[in-house]
C-alpha positions in Angstrom: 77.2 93.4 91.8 79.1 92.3 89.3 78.5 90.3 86.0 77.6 87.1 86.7 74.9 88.0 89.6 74.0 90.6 87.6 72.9 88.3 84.7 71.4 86.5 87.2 69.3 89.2 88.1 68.5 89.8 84.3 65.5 89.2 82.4 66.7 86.2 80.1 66.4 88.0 76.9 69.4 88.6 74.7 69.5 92.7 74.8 69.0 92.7 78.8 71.8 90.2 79.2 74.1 92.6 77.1 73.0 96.0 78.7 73.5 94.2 82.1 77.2 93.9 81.2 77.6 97.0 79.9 76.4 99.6 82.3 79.2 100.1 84.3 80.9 101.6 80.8 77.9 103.9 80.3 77.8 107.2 82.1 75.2 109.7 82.3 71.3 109.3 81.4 70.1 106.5 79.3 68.4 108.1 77.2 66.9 106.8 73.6 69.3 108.7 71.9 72.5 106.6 72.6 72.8 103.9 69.8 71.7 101.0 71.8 68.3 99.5 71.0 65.8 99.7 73.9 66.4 96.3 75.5 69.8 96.8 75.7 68.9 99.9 77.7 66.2 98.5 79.5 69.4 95.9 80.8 71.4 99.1 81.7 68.8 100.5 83.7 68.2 97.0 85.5 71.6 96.9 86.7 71.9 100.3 88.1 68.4 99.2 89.7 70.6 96.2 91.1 73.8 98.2 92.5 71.2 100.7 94.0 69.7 98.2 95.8 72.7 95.6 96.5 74.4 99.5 98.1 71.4 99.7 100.6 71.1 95.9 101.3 71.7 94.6 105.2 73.0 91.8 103.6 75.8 93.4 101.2 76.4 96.2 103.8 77.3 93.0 106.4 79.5 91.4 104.1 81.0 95.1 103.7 81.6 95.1 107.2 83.2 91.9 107.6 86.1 93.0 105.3 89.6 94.4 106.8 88.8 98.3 107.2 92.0 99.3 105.5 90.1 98.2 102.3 87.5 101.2 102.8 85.5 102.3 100.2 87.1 99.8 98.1 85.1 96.5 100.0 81.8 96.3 98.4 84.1 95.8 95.0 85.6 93.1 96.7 82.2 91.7 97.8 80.8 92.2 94.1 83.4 89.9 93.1 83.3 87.4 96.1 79.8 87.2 95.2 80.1 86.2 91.9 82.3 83.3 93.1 80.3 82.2 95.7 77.0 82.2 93.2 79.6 80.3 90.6 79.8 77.4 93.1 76.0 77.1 93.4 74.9 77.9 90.0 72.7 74.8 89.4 70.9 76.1 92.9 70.5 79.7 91.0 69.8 79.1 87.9 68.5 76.1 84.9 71.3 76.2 82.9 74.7 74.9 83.6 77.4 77.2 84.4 79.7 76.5 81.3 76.5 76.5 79.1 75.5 79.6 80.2 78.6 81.2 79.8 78.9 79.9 76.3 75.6 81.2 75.6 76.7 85.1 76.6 79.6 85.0 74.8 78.0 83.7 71.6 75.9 86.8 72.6 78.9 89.4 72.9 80.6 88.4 69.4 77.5 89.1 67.4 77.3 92.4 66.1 75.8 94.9 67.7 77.0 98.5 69.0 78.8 98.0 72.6 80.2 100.8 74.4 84.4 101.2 73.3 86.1 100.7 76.3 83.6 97.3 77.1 84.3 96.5 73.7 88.4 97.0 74.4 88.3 94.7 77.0 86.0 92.0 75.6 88.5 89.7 73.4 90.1 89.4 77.0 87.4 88.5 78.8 86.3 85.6 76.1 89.4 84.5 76.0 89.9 83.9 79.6 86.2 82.7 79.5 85.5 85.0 82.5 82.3 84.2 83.6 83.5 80.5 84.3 86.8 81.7 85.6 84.7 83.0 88.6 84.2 79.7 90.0 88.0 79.2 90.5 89.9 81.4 93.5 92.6 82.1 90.4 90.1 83.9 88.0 88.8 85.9 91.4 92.5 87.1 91.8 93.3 88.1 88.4 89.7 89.9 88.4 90.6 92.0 91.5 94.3 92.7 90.0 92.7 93.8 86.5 90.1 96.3 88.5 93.2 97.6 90.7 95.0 98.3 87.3 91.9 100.1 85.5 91.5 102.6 88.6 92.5 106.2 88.5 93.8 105.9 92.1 96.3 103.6 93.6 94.3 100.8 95.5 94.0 98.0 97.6 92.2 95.5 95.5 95.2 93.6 94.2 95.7 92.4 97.7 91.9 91.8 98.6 92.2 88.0 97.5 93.2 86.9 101.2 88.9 88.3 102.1 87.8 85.9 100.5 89.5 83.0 102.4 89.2 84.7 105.9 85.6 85.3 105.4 84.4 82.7 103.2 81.8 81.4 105.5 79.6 84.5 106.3 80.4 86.2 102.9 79.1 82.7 101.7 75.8 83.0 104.3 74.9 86.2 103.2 75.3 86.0 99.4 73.1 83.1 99.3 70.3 84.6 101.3 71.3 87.7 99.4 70.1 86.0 96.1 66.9 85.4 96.8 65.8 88.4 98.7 67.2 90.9 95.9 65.1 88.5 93.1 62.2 88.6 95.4 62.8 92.7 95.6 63.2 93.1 91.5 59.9 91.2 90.9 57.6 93.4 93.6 58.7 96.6 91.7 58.6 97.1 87.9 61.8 98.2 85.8 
């Protein structure tokens, strides 16, 4: 998943929301020794609970499948961010608050201070300045998303040119993230973090 489905998977407390967005910049064990407090780690550990699951889903693994093969490997980043566009456009089906209100609540969030891991913390002025989370509603901020990722890699990749997915398989990407939604909720509340 990535971040806007993954604060939707969140519990809504303040330290799960951040730890949710950081994970992917923390590697190893979370143990208590890193210098995060324990809810922020508690958020870490829900999302790689999320992208274990969301990996094994028959609903993710379709949408995987639906995408060109020459994207390989690289298509379940493509439906991460698909995803989050998709959940964007029905945010007031997902979730209480309003899309831009929720947004402006994690970014108040992010600018307090609190230790965040240094390359999340690189990127961050970036990210609130191009108000990210909202710019997943629009096919623009999806693009620029995908041709930031394909910058960050190691390896040369296809993401830069995965935008065109989105449009050819809009309506089943769209089918399975919204039954997606519910059925990975439905899966976090029957086990315990």
């Amino acid at each position: 998943m990535n971040d806007l489905l993954h604060l939707l998977f969140s519990h809504p407390e303040p330290d799960h929301y951040i730890g949710s967005l950081v994970a992917d910049f923390v590697k190893g064990p979370l143990s208590p020794q890193l210098p995060y407090p324990p809810g922020v780690l508690a958020g870490m550990r829900r999302h790689r609970r999320v992208d274990s699951l969301a990996e094994n889903h028959p609903l993710f693994r379709h949408s995987c499948q639906q995408l060109d093969a020459r994207y390989g490997r690289y298509r379940g980043i493509l439906v991460d961010l698909f995803y989050d566009h998709i959940a964007a456009h029905h945010w007031p089906a997902l979730h209480p608050q309003p899309l831009d209100q929720f947004a402006t609540t994690i970014n108040r969030l992010l600018q307090q201070p609190r230790p965040l891991p240094p390359a999340f913390a690189a990127q961050l002025p970036r990210r609130l300045a191009a108000n990210w989370l909202l710019a997943y509603r629009e096919p623009v901020g999806i693009q620029r998303a995908l041709q930031a990722i394909a910058r960050r890699a190691r390896q040369p990749n296809p993401l830069a040119d995965g935008f065109d997915q989105l449009h050819r398989h809009h309506s089943a990407l769209e089918h399975d993230c919204l039954a997606f939604i519910p059925q990975m909720q439905t899966l976090l509340a029957q086990t315990p973090d």
